[in-house]
C-alpha positions as CSV (number, residue, x, y, z in Angstrom):
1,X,-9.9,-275.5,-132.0
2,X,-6.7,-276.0,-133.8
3,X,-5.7,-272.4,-132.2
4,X,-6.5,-273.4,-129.1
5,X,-4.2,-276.7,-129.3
6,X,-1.3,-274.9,-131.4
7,X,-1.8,-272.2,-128.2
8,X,-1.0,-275.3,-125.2
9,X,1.6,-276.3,-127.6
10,X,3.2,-273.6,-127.4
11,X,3.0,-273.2,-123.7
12,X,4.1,-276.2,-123.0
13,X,7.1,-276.1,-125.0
14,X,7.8,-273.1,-123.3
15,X,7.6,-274.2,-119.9
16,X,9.8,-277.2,-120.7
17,X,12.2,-275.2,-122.3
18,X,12.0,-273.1,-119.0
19,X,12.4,-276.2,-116.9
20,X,15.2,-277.2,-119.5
21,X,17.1,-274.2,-118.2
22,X,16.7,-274.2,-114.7
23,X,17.7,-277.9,-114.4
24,X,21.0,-276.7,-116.2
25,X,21.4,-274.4,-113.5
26,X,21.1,-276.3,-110.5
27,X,23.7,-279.1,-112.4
28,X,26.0,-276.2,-112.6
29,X,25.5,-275.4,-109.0
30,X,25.6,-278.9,-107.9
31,X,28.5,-279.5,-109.5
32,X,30.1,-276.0,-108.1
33,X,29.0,-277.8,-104.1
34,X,30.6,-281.1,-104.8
35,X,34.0,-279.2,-105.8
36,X,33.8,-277.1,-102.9
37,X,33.0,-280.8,-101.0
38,X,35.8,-282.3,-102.3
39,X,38.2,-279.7,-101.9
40,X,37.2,-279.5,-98.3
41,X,37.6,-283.3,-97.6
42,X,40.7,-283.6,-99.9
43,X,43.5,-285.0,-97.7
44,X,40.7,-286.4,-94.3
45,X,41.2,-290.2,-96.0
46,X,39.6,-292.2,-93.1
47,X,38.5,-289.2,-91.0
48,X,35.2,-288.1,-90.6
49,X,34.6,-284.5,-89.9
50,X,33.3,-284.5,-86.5
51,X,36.6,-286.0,-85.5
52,X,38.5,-283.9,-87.5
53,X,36.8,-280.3,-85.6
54,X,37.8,-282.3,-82.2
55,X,40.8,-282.4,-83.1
56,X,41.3,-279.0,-84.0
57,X,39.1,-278.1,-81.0
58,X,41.8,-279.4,-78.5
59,X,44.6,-278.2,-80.5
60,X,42.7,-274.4,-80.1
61,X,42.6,-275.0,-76.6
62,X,46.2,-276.3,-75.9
63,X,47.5,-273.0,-77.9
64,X,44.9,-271.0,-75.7
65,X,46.5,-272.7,-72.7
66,X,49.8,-271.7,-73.6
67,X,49.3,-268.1,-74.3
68,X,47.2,-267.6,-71.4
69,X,49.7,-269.1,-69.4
70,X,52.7,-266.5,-71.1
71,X,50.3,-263.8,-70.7
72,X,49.9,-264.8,-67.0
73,X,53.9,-265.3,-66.8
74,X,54.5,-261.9,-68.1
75,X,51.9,-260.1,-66.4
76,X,53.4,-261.2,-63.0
77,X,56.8,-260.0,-64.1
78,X,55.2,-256.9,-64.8
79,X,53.3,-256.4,-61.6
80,X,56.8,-257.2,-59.3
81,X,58.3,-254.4,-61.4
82,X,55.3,-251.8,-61.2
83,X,56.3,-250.4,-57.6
84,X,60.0,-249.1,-58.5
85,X,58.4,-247.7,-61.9
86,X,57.9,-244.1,-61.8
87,X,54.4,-243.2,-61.7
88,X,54.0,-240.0,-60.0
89,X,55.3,-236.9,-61.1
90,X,55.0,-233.5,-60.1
91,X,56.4,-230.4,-61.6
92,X,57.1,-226.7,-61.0
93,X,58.0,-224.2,-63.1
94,X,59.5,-220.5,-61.8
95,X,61.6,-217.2,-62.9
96,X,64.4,-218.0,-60.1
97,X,66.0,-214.7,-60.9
98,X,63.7,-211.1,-61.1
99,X,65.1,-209.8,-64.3
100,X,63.9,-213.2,-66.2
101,X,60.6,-214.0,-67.2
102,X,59.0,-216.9,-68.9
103,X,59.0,-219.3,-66.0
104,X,62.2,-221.1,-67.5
105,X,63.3,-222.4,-64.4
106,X,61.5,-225.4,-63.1
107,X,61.9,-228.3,-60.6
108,X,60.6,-232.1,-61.3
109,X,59.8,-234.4,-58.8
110,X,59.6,-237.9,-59.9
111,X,58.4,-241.0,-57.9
112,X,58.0,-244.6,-57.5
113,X,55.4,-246.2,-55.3
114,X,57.7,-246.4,-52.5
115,X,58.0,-242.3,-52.7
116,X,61.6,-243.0,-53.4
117,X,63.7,-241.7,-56.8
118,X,64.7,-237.7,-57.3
119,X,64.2,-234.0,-57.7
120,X,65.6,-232.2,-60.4
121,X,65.7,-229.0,-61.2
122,X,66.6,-226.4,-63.6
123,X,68.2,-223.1,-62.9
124,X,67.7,-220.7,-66.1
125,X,69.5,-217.2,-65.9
126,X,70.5,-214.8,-69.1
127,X,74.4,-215.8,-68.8
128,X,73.9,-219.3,-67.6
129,X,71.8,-222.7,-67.1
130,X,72.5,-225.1,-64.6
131,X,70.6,-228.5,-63.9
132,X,71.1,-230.4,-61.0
133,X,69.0,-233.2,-58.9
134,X,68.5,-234.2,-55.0
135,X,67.9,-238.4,-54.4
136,X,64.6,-238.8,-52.7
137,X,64.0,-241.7,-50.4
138,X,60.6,-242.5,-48.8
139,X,59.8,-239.0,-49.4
140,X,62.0,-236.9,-47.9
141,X,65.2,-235.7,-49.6
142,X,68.3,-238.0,-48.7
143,X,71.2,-234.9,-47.6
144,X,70.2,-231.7,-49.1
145,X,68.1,-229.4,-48.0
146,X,65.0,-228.7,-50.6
147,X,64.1,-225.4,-52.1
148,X,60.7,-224.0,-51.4
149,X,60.2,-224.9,-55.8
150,X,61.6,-228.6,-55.2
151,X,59.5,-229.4,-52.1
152,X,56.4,-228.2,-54.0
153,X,56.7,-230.1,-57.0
154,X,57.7,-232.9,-54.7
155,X,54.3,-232.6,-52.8
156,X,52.7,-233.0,-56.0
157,X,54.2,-236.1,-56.9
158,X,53.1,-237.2,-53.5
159,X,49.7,-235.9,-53.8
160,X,49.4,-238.4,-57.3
161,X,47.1,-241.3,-56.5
């Protein structure tokens, strides 16, 4: 009998030691959440919370305003500048003389949206190089007649979507 009681004794001072321990930990924990608490309410005096996030709600919207608006701004300064851009470009490349090879001459066509801008084109011999270019407007060459090279390379540029 006297084993039996020295037996609960010793179970129960276990579990109260047990329970001992695990109310140290949640003080520890407790006391780690009402740092964190106070930390986050540290400087709010008056405010509550809720009006606090509304504040910084509308304050997230206002600078969202404002940068959507910029973006808007720019983008519409970006779109009146797109057409005189050059987008399309076409570009041949040719031996213009029979004794060299390689392809190092070559003619470039390149084009805004309005088919308008130049053609330019290198001329590559063993002694020599010359580069020169033809203004384009609407398509067509403005006062020099193109070479067979320039008017292909300018049909590609014309043929870009």
């Amino acid at each position: 009998m006297e084993f039996k009681v020295l037996i609960c004794l010793y179970i129960g001072a276990g579990l109260g030691a047990l329970s001992f321990i695990l109310v140290l930990i949640n003080h520890f924990r407790l006391n780690a959440t009402i740092k964190k608490y106070r930390q986050f309410m540290n400087g709010l005096s008056d405010k509550n919370v809720e009006d606090l996030m509304l504040s910084y709600t509308r304050e997230l919207e206002h600078i969202n305003r404002r940068i959507s608006d910029n973006i808007d701004r720019r983008l519409a300064i970006l779109e009146q500048k797109m057409p005189s851009c050059v987008r399309k470009v076409g570009m041949v490349t040719y031996n213009a003389f029979e004794n060299v090879g390689n392809n190092m001459s070559f003619s470039i066509a390149a084009l805004d949206d309005n088919h308008d801008g130049l053609v330019m084109t290198g001329i590559y011999s063993r002694e020599n190089s010359y580069v020169y270019a033809k203004q384009i407007k609407n398509g067509q060459p403005v006062d020099k007649e193109l070479s067979r090279e320039e008017k292909e390379a300018l049909n590609k540029a014309l043929n870009k979507a």
